[in-house]
C-alpha positions, 0 to 999 in steps of 0.5 A, spaced: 816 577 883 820 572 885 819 576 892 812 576 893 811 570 898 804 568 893 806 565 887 799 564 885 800 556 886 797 552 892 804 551 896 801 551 903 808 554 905 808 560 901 816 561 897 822 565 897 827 568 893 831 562 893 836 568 890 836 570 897 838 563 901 845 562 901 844 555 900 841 556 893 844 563 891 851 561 888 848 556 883 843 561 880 844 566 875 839 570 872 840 574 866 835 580 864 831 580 858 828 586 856 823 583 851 823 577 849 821 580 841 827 584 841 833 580 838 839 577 844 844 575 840 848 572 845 844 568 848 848 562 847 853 564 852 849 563 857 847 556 855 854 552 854 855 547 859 848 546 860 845 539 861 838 541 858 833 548 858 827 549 861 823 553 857 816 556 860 816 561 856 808 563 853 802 564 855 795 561 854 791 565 857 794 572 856 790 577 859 786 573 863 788 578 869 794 583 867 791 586 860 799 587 859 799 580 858 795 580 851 801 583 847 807 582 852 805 574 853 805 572 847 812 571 846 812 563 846 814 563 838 819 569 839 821 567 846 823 559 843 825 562 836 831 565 839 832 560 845 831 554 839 837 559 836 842 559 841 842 552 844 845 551 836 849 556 837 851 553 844 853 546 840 853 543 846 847 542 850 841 538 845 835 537 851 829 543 852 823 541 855 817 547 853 811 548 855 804 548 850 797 546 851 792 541 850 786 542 845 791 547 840 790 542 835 783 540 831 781 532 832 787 533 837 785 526 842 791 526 846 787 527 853 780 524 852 776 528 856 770 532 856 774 539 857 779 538 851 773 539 846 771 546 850 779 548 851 779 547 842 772 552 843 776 557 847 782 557 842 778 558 835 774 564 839 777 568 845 783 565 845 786 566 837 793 569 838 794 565 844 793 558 839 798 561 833 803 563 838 803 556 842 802 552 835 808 557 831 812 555 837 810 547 836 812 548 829 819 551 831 821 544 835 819 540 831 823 543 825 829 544 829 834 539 831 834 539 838 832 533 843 825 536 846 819 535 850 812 538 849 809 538 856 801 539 856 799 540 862 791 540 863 787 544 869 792 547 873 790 550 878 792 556 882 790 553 889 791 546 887 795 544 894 801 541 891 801 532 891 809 531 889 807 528 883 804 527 876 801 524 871 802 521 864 796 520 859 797 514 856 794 512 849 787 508 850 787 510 859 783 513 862 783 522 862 788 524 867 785 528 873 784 535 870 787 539 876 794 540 878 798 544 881 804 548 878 809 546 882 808 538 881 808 541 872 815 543 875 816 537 877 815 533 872 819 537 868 825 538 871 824 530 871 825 529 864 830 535 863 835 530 868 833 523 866 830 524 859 824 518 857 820 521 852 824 524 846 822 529 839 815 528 842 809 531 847 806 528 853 799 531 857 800 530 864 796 531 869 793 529 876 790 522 878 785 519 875 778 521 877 780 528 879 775 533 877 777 539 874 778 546 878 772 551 879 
């Protein structure tokens, strides 16, 4: 995948393989899992000395395209339990910053905006398996001892061009915009990994204000 020059995002230069660009290779290492629904005992060798994780692990439309995905996506509660699991056995690195979804939650106001009623539809129906994964994942973090983020990203969409940034969704403020790319989810992410602000909690992001919602 990481060969393929279309990621499914709106990037107007297309990516590569940063595994093949020697500037960026060095500080990479990829570790190879077979099914994150199989136990990986020593995962946590691979977190010691870390300064925070990135967990995207999970899906909230699996099989929307690839059939496959419809069992093999639903990994964000296996997938956490087990990365949960290993940054405690690490002992040494506290912050993970996830990613979930708006609409999971009945009464869930977070993000005031007309498609977060449709979203709540859409889970209590077609979308089922994927709303008990992501919310025994929620649960997960919410039980474990970890300093963590929920990022609950709204509309992204795949040929959104990207803006170089983001935005938060305050309680009593206007909706942000419904329509993001991933790389500037990505972005907000990696912001709060390094330079942490929002502690044992969740945040919707989005785009500016006003922005409609894609397709």
């Amino acid at each position: 995948m990481l060969d393929d020059e279309n990621w499914e995002c709106g990037c107007t230069n297309g990516h590569t393989n940063p595994f093949n660009d020697e500037a960026h290779a060095s500080k990479l290492t990829m570790v190879k899992i077979d099914s994150w629904k199989n136990e990986h005992p020593n995962l946590s060798e691979h977190f010691h000395e870390a300064d925070a994780v990135i967990s995207c692990l999970g899906h909230r439309q699996p099989g929307w395209k690839n059939k496959e995905l419809i069992n093999k996506g639903l990994v964000a509660s296996d997938g956490n339990k087990q990365v949960i699991r290993a940054m405690e056995e690490a002992n040494d690195v506290s912050r993970v910053v996830t990613i979930s979804s708006f609409g999971l939650n009945r009464g869930d106001k977070a993000w005031p905006h007309w498609a977060s009623k449709l979203m709540r539809l859409f889970f209590l129906t077609f979308m089922r398996k994927a709303r008990k994964d992501l919310q025994a994942m929620e649960k997960l973090f919410y039980e474990s001892s970890l300093d963590y983020l929920i990022v609950k990203p709204v509309g992204i969409g795949e040929d959104v061009v990207p803006a170089g940034k983001y935005f938060l969704q305050e309680p009593g403020e206007e909706a942000v915009g419904g329509n993001m790319a991933k790389i500037d989810v990505a972005r907000f992410m990696v912001d709060e990994a390094i330079q942490p602000t929002i502690v044992r909690g969740s945040k919707v992001v989005g785009s500016a204000p006003g922005t409609p919602m894609s397709g």
